[in-house]
N, C-alpha and C positions, 0 to 999 in steps of 0.2 A: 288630725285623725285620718287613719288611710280610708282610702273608696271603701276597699272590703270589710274593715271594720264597721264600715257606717253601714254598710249592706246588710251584715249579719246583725247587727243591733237592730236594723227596721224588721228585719225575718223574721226574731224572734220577739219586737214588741208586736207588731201582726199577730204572732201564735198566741201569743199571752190577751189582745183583744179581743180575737175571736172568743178566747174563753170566757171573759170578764163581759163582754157586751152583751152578750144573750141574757146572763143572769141577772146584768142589772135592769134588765126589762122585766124581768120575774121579782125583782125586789121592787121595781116601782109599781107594779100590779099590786103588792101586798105592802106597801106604804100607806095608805089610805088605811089599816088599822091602827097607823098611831092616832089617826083622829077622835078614836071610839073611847078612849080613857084621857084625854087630854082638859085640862083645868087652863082655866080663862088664860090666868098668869103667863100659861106655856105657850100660848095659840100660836106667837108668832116665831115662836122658835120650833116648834113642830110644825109650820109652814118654809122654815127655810130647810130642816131637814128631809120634807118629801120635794121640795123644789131640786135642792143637792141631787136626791136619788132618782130622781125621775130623769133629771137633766142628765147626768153621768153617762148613758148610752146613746146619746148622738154626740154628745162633746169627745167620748171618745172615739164616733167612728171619725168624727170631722177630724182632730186632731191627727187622726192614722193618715187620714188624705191629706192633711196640710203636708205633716211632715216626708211623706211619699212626693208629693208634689215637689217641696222645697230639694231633695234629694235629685227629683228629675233633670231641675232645675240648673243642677251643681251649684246650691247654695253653700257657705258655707258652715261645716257640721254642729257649729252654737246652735243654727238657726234651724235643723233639721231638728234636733234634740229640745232645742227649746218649743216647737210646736208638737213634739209628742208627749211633752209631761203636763200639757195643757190640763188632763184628766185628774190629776194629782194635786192639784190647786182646789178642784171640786173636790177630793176625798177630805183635805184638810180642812173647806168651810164645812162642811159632815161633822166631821171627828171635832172640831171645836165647839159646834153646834151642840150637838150632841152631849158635849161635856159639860155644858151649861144646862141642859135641860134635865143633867141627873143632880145639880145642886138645888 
């Protein structure tokens, strides 16, 4: 992958965190009402669901500085890419989480 690809890929995952990170601090604020209709059964899966969301806005800012860092660095671009999808990992224990707490 060339330098200026790997540039404009950080540029615009930056633009797209800046968006994403705010919000998920406004979702982990309003996480704590899944607790308010939660049945025994579900407790610990509506504990890894507000964990997920809570966690999601430092793991994505670290992630931006790993993979900025890694870039400084002149790592190679696996290893730039593979520290910014860090955040994606947390959407998926979510999203599976999640899927089990609607069966």
């Amino acid at each position: 992958m060339s330098n200026k690809l790997l540039l404009t890929y950080l540029i615009v995952l930056t633009a797209v965190q800046c968006v994403i990170a705010p919000l998920s601090l406004v979702a982990s604020a309003m996480a704590s009402q899944l607790f308010v209709h939660a049945t025994v059964a579900n407790r610990y899966l509506i504990w890894l669901v507000f964990l997920c969301i809570a966690s999601y806005g430092p793991v994505s800012f670290f992630s931006l500085l790993m993979a900025w860092w890694a870039y400084r660095k002149q790592m190679t671009a696996y290893r730039v890419i593979s520290y910014s999808i860090a955040p994606f990992l947390n959407l998926i224990v979510l999203v599976t989480a999640a899927c089990q707490l609607h069966y």
